[in-house]
C-alpha positions in Angstrom: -10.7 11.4 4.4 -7.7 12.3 6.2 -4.8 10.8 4.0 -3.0 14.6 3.5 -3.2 15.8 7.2 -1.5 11.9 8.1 1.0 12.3 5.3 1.9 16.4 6.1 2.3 15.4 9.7 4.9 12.8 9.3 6.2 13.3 6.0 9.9 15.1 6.2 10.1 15.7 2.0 8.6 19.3 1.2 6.7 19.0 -2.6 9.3 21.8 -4.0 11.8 19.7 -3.1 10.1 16.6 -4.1 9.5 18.2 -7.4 12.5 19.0 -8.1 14.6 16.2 -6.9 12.6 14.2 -9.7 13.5 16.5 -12.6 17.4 16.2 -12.0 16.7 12.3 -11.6 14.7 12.1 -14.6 17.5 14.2 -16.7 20.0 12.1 -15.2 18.4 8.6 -14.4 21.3 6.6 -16.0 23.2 7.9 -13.2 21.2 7.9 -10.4 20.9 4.0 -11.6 24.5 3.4 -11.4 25.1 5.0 -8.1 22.0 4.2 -6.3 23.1 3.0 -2.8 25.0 6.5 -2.5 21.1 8.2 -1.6 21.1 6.0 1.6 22.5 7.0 5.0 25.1 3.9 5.7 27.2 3.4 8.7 30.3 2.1 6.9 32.4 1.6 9.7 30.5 -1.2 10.8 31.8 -5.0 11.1 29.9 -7.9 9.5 29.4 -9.5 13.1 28.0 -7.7 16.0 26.1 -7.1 19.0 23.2 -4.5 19.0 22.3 -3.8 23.0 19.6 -1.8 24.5 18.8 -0.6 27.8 16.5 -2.0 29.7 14.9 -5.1 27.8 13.9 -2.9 24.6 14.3 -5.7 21.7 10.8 -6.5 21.0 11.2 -10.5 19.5 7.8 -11.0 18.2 7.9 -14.8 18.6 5.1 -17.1 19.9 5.8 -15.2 23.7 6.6 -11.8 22.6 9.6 -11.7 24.3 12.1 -8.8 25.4 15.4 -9.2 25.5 18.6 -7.2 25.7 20.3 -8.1 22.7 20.6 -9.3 19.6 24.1 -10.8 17.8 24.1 -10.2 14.2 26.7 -12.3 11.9 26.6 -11.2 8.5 22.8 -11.1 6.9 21.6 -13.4 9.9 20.9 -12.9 13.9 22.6 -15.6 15.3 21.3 -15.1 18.9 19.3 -12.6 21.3 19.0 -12.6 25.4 21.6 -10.2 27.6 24.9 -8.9 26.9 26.7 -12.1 28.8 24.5 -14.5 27.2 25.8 -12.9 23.7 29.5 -12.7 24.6 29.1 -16.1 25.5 27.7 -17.3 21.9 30.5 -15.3 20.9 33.8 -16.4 22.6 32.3 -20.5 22.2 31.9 -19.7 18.2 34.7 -17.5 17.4 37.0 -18.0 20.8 40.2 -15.5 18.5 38.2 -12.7 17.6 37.0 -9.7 19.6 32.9 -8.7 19.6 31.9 -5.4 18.7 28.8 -4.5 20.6 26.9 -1.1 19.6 24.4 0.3 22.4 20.9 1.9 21.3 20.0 5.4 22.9 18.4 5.5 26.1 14.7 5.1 25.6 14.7 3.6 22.3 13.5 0.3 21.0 14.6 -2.4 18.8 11.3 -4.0 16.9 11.8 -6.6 13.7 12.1 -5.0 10.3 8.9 -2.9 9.7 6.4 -5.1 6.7 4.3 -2.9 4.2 1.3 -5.7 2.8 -0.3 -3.9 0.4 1.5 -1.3 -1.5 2.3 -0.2 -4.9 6.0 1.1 -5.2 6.4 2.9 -7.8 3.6 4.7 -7.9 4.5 5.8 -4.7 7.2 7.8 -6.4 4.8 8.8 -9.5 2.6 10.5 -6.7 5.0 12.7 -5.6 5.7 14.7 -8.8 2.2 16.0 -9.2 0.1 15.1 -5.4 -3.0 16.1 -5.1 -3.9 14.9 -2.0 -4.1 18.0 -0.3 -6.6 20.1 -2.6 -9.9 21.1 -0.8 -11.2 22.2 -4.3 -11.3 22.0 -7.9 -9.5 25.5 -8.0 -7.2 24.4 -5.5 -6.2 21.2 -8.2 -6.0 23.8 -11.0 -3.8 26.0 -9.1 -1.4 22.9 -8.3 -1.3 22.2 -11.6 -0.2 25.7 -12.6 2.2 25.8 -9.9 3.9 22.5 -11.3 4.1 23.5 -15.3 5.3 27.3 -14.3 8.0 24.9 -12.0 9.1 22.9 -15.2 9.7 25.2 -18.4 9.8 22.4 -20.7 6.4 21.6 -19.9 5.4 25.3 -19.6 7.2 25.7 -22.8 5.7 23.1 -24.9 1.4 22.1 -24.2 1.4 18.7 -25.8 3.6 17.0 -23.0 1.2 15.4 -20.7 0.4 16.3 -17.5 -0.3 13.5 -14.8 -1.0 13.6 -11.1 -2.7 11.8 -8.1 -4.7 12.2 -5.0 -7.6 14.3 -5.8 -10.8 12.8 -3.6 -13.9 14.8 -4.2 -15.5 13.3 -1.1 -13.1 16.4 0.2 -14.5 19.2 -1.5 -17.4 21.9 -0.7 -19.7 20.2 -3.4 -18.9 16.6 -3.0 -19.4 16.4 -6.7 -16.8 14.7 -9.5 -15.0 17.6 -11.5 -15.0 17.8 -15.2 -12.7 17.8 -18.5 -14.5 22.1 -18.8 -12.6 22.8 -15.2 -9.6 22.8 -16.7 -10.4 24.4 -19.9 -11.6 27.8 -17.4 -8.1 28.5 -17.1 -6.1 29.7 -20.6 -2.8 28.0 -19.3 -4.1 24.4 -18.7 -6.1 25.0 -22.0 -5.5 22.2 -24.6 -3.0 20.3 -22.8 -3.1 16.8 -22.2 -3.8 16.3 -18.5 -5.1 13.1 -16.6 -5.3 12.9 -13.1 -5.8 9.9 -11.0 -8.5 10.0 -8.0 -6.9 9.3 -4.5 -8.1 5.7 -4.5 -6.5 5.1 -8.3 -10.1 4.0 -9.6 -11.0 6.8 -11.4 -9.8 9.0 -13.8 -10.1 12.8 -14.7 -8.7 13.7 -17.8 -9.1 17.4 -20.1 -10.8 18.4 -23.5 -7.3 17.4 -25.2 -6.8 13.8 -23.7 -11.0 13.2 -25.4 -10.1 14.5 -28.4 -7.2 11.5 -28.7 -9.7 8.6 -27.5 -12.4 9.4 -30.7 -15.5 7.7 -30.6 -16.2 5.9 -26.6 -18.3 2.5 -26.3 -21.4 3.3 -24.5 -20.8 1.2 -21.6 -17.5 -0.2 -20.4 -18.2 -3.7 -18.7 -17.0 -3.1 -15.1 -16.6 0.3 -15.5 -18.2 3.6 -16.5 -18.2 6.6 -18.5 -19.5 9.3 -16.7 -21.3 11.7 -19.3 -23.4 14.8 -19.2 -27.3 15.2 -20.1 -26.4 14.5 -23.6 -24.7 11.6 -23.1 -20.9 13.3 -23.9 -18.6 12.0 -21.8 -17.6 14.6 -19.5 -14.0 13.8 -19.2 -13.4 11.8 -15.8 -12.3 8.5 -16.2 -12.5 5.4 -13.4 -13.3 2.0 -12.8 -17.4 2.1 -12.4 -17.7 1.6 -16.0 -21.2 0.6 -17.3 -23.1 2.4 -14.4 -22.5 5.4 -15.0 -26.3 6.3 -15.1 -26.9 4.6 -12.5 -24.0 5.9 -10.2 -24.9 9.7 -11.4 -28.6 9.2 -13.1 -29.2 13.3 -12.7 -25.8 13.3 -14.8 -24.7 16.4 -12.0 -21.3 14.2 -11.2 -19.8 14.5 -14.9 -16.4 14.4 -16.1 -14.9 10.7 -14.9 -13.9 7.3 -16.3 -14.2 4.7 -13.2 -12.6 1.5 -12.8 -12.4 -0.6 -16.1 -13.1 2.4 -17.9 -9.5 3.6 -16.8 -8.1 1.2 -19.7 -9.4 3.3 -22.4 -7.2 6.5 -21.7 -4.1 6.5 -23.8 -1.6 7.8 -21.4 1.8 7.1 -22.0 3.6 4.1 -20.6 6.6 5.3 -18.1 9.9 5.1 -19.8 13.0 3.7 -18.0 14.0 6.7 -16.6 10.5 7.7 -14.8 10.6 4.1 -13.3 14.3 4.6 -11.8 13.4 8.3 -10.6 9.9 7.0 -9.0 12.0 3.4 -7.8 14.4 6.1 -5.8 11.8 7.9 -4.3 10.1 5.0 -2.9 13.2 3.4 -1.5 14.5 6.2 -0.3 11.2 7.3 2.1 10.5 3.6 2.5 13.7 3.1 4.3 13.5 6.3 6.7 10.1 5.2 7.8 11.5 1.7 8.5 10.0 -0.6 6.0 12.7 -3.2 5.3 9.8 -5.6 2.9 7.1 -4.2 1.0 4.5 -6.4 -1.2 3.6 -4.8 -4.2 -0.1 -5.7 -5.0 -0.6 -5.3 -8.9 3.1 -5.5 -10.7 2.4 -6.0 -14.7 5.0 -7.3 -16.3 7.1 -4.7 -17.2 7.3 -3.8 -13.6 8.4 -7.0 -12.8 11.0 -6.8 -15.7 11.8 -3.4 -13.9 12.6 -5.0 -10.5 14.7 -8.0 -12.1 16.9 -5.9 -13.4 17.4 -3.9 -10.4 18.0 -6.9 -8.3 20.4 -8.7 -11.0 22.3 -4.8 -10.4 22.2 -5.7 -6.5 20.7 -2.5 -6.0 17.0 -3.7 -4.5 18.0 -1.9 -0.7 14.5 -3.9 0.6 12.7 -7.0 0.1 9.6 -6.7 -2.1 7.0 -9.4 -2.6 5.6 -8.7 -6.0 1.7 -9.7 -6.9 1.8 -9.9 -10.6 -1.3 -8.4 -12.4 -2.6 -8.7 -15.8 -6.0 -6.6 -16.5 -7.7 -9.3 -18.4 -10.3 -12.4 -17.6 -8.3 -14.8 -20.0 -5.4 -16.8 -18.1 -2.5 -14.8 -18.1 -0.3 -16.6 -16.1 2.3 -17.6 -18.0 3.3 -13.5 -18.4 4.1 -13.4 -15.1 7.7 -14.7 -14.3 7.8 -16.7 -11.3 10.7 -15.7 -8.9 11.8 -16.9 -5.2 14.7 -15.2 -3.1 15.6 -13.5 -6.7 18.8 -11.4 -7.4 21.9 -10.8 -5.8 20.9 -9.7 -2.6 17.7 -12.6 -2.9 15.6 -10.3 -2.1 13.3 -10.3 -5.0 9.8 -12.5 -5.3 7.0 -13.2 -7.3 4.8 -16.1 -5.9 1.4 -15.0 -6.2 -1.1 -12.9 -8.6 -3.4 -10.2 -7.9 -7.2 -10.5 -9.2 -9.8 -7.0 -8.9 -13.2 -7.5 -8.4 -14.7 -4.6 -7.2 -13.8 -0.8 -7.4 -13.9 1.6 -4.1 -16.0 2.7 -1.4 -15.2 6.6 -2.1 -16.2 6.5 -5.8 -19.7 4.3 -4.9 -17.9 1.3 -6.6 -17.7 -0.7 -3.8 -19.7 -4.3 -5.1 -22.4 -4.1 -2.1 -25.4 -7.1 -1.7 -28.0 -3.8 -1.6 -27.9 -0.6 -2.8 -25.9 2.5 -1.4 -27.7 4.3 1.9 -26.5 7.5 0.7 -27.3 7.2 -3.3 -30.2 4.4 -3.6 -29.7 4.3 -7.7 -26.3 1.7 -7.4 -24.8 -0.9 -5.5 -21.2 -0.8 -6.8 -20.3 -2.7 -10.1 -18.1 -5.8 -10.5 -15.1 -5.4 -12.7 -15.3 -8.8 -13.5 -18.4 -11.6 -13.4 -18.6 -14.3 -10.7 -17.7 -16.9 -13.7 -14.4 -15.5 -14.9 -13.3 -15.0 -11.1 -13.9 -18.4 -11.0 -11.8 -19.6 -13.8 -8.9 -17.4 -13.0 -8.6 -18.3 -9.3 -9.2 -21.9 -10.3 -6.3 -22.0 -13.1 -3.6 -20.0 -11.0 -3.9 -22.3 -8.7 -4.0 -25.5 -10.4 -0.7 -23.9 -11.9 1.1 -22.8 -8.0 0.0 -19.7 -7.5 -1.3 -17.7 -4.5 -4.1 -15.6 -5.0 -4.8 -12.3 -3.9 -8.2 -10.5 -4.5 -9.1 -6.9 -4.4 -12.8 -7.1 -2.2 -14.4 -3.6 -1.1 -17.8 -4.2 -0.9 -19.5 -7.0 0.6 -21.1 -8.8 -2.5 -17.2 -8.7 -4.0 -16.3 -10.2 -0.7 -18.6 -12.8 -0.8 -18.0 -13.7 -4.4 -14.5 -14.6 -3.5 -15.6 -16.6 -0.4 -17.6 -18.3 -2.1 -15.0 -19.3 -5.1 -12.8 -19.9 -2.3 -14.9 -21.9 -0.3 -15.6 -24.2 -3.4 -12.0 -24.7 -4.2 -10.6 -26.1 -1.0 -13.8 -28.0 -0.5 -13.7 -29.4 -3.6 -10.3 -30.4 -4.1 -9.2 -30.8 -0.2 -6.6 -28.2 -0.3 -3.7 -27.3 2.3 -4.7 -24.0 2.5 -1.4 -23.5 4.6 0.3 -24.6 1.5 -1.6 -22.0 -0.8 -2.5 -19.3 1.1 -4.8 -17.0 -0.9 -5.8 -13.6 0.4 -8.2 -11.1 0.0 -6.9 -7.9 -0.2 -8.6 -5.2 2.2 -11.6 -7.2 3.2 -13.1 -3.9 3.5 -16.8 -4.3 4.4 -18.5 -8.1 5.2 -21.9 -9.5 6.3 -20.9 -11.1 9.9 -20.9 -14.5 8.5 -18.1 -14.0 6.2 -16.5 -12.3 8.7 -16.2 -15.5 10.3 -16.3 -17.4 7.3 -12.7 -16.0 6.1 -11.1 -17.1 9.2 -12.9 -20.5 9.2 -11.8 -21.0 5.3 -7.7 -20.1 6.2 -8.3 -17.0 4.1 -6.1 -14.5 5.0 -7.7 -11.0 5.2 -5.0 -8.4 4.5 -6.4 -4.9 5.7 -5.0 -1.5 5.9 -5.6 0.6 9.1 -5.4 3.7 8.0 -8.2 3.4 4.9 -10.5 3.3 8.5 -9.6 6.4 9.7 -9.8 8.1 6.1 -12.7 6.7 5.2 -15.0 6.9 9.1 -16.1 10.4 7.7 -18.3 9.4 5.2 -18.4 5.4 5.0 -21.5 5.2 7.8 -23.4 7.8 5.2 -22.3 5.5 2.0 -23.2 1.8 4.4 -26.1 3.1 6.9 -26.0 1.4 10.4 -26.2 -1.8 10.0 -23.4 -2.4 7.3 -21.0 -0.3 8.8 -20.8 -3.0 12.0 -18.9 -5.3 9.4 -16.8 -2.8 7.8 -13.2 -2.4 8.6 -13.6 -5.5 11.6 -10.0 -5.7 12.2 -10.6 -7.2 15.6 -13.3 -9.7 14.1 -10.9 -10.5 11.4 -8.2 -11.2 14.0 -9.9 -13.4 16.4 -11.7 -15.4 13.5 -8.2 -16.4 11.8 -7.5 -20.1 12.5 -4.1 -18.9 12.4 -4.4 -15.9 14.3 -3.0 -13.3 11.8 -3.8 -10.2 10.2 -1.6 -8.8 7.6 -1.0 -5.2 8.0 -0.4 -2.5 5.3 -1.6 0.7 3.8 -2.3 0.7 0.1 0.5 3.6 -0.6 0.1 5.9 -2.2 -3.4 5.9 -1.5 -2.4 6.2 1.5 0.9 7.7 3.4 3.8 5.7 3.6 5.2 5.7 7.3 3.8 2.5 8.5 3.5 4.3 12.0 0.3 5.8 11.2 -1.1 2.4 9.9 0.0 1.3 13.9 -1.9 4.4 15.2 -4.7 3.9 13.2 -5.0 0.2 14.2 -4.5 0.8 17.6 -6.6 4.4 18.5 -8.8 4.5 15.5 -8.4 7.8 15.2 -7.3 10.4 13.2 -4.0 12.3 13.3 -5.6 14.8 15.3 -7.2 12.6 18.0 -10.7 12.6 17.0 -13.5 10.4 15.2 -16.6 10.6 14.5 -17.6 9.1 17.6 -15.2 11.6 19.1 -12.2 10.7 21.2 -12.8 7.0 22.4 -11.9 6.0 18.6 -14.3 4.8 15.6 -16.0 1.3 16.6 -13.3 1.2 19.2 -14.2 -2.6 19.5 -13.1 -3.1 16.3 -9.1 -1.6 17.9 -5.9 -4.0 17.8 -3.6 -3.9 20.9 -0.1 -2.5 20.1 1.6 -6.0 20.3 -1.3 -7.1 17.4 -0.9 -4.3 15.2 3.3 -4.9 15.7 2.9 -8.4 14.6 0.4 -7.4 11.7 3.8 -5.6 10.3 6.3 -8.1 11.0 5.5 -12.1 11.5 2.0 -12.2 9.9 3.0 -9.9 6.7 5.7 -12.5 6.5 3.3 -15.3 6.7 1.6 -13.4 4.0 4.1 -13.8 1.8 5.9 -17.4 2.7 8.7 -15.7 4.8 7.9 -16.9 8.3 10.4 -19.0 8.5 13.2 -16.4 8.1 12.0 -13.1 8.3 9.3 -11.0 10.8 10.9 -12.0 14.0 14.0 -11.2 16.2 15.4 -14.7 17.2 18.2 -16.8 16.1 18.7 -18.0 12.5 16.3 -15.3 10.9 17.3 -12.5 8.9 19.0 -9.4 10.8 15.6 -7.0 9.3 15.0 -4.3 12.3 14.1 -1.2 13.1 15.3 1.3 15.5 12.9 3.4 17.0 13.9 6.4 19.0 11.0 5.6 21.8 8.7 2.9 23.0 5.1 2.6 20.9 4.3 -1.1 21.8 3.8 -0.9 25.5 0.3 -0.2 26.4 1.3 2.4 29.1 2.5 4.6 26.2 -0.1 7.5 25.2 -0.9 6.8 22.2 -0.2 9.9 20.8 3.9 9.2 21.0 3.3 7.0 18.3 2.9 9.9 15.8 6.1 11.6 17.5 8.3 8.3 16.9 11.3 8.9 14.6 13.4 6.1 12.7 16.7 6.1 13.9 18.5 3.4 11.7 16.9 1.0 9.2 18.1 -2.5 8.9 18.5 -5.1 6.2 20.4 -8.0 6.1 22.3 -7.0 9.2 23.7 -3.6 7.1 22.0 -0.1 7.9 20.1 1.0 5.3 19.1 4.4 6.7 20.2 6.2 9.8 22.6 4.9 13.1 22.1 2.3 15.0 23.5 3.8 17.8 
């Protein structure tokens, strides 16, 4: 996978830095809290009402033409038109014939493009990541030795070995051995000895957790439905946690890959919940690098209910700086519904909502958790595991949406994707639903036979994918599918042209993945990785399978809007809609562009509601 080498490249926050920017914000969180907006580069001079100009035609609309125009003319939180300077002024002087226009002018070269959409994400673990990332480790050593390097950084950890110890990012399909680690690697070094540790794997469906964090759980079930305990020849468990549950035999029957909980197994470690402090300190993180990448609306696929608490009470403080889209997530296969607020255009700044739920099925491809229809090329013994059965899938999605709810399903593998067609399929059929109206989704829509490739599209399903999983994954999914498989997996192209609507939701699953949405628009475009190559070398992997720029652009404005019931306001440059753009200091979308200026493209202002959020606009 090539998630670190993407995030290094573009990523402008050193870890020391990082690291300790969150210990003064955890110390101090009430404060941070009260004086958030301050972290955000503003231009305060600014008037509520004004013309943004570029030379040359560089506002990139996104409507039904995908227009170009000059200018737009921003009155308060709303454009109010776009075409040239003179058609502007015009607008202007007819609407407000007293007042003077102020009219800012973008650098020479640079682009205007509609407020950048994230639609798959998870926020605050964005800024949980960056405390302890992991991401970057080629071997177990090199995990143990960032884990050293971030307890000698903290004395109160180094000083006291039952505060726990949590990071993310590891991915074993990175190291020399390809193998799971185990609880014993950390014991082999005296200073991680006996301290609570648990460290999430890259994808979040597996856990690896020490010696000290077994000796809190006691006795473990045999099997986990929908999960697995990985164990050694004895049957111990071995001290990785993640969501393959009751295969573990299966998934490793030599018992060589010991040490993890997978998928629904996850549930059983006891780590602590985040206290109101951690959640403001990770909330500012995210914001903070979320807005200097360009992202003005994020949707947050899995918010439990205290996160959702969380985010009401940041919008009722009229500090949410972005939209978010929140998918609120239960872990249970009894109706939970009724825990999950329901909020539209929320707080003072309206930019909070919770419309729809998100439902797991499956776990990952990188962990062999992946629900397939036949066993794994590359280890015979499993085909994935379902975290939850066909029948309670059934009743869920059949129960949110009697009660108004969109639904959004995590689907890897190819059975998990068929599953939820199916359900799908029987729903609107059944009960002659506008689909338009509901508008469930399956999130990533990784890997399909061809007939649900075009079945998804037929149905109105919107397929929400994330580019850069494809380029992460390339080096080892063919192995995992064989050759056959593989020509349904990450289809974005298929996907595309077999949407009755013509859409394609863009996002990238951070942290999983980095957060600049510009590599999502590389990877979608060049199917490549940060360094220009694939395994089927330059060209791109399954090049076929490659959006066009002005595809991948509206996969991150107008269709991730769509996604989420915005279309209407947001996602597009054109009168009436919100003032949500993005300043970019050169031109990605035209065709003629080398690809490779995409990953050289810098943010120069970030803009929401008509107010810069981050940088200048000119």
């Amino acid at each position: 996978m090539e998630k670190s080498q993407d995030q290094q490249r573009l990523n402008e926050f050193p870890t020391r830095r990082r690291l300790r920017w969150i210990f003064i914000i955890v110390i101090s969180a009430a404060l941070v809290y009260k004086h958030a907006p301050s972290i955000y580069i503003t231009d305060s001079d600014m008037p509520s009402a004004y013309a943004l100009c570029t030379p040359s035609n560089s506002v990139y609309t996104v409507d039904n033409f995908d227009s170009k125009v000059d200018c737009i003319l921003v009155d308060g939180p709303t454009i109010i038109a776009t075409g040239s300077e003179e058609d502007l002024h015009s607008v202007w002087v007819a609407r407000n014939p007293d007042k003077d226009l102020k009219t800012f002018y973008t650098k020479p070269g640079s682009i205007v493009v509609p407020g950048l959409s994230d639609a798959h994400a998870h926020v605050l673990e964005w800024g949980f990541k960056q405390q302890l990332p992991l991401e970057d480790c080629r071997s177990v050593d090199e995990v143990i030795a960032k884990i050293k390097g971030y307890i000698y950084a903290h004395p109160d950890i180094l000083g006291d070995s039952t505060r726990w110890i949590q990071g993310l990012g590891w991915d074993q399909t990175k190291w020399p051995t390809n193998k799971f680690p185990t609880a014993d690697d950390f014991d082999r070094d005296p200073l991680l000895r006996g301290r609570p540790i648990a460290l999430s794997r890259i994808d979040v469906h597996a856990s690896w957790v020490s010696h000290s964090v077994l000796n809190q759980m006691g006795e473990l079930p045999r099997e986990v439905d929908g999960g697995v305990i990985m164990r050694d020849d004895n049957g111990k468990p071995t001290g990785i946690r993640n969501t393959f549950g009751s295969f573990s035999h299966r998934l490793n029957p030599t018992c060589c890959y010991t040490g993890v909980f997978v998928d629904n197994a996850m549930s059983l470690v006891p780590v602590p919940p985040w206290s109101e402090a951690q959640m403001l300190a990770y909330f500012e993180i995210a914001m903070h690098d979320a807005l200097s990448v360009g992202l003005t609306s994020v949707h947050d696929a899995a918010s439990s209910p205290e996160v959702i608490q969380f985010f009401q009470r940041v919008a009722d403080e009229g500090t949410l700086p972005i939209r978010l889209y929140l998918m609120g997530n239960v872990e249970s296969d009894t109706y939970w519904g009724p825990q999950i607020p329901r909020l539209v255009d929320y707080g003072r700044d309206r930019r909070l909502n919770v419309r729809g739920v998100k439902l797991f099925t499956d776990g990952a491809l990188g962990s062999w958790g992946a629900a397939l229809l036949a066993p794994y090329s590359d280890n015979p013994t499993t085909a994935g595991l379902m975290r939850s059965s066909a029948d309670a899938l059934r009743g869920l999605v059949e129960k949110f949406h009697e009660d108004g709810w969109q639904v959004n399903v995590h689907c890897i593998g190819d059975r998990a994707n068929k599953i939820v067609l199916d359900i799908f399929e029987s729903i609107i059929k059944s009960r002659s639903i506008d689909v338009d109206h509901w508008r469930p989704r399956i999130e990533h829509a990784q890997i399909m036979e061809m007939a649900d490739l075009e079945r998804i599209g037929r149905l109105g399903v919107i397929a929400s994918v994330q580019p850069t999983h494809a380029t992460s994954d390339m080096w080892y999914a063919e192995d995992r599918l064989g050759p056959e498989r593989i020509k349904g997996a990450y289809a974005y192209q298929s996907l595309l042209q077999a949407s009755r609507k013509n859409i394609l939701p863009l996002g990238s699953d951070f942290p999983v993945e980095g957060i600049n949405p510009l590599l999502g628009f590389y990877a979608a475009v060049s199917r490549l990785s940060v360094r220009g190559d694939s395994p089927n070398g330059t060209s791109g992997w399954y090049p076929a399978e490659a959006l066009t720029r002005i595809q991948a652009l509206r996969g991150m404005t107008r269709d991730a809007a769509y996604a989420s019931f915005g279309e209407d306001e947001r996602g597009v440059l054109r009168a009436h809609f919100k003032a949500d753009y993005v300043v970019l200091d050169r031109d990605i979308v035209s065709e003629e562009v080398p690809v490779s200026e995409i990953l050289k493209a810098k943010v120069l202002a970030t803009v929401v509601d008509g107010r810069v959020m981050f940088g200048k606009i000119s």
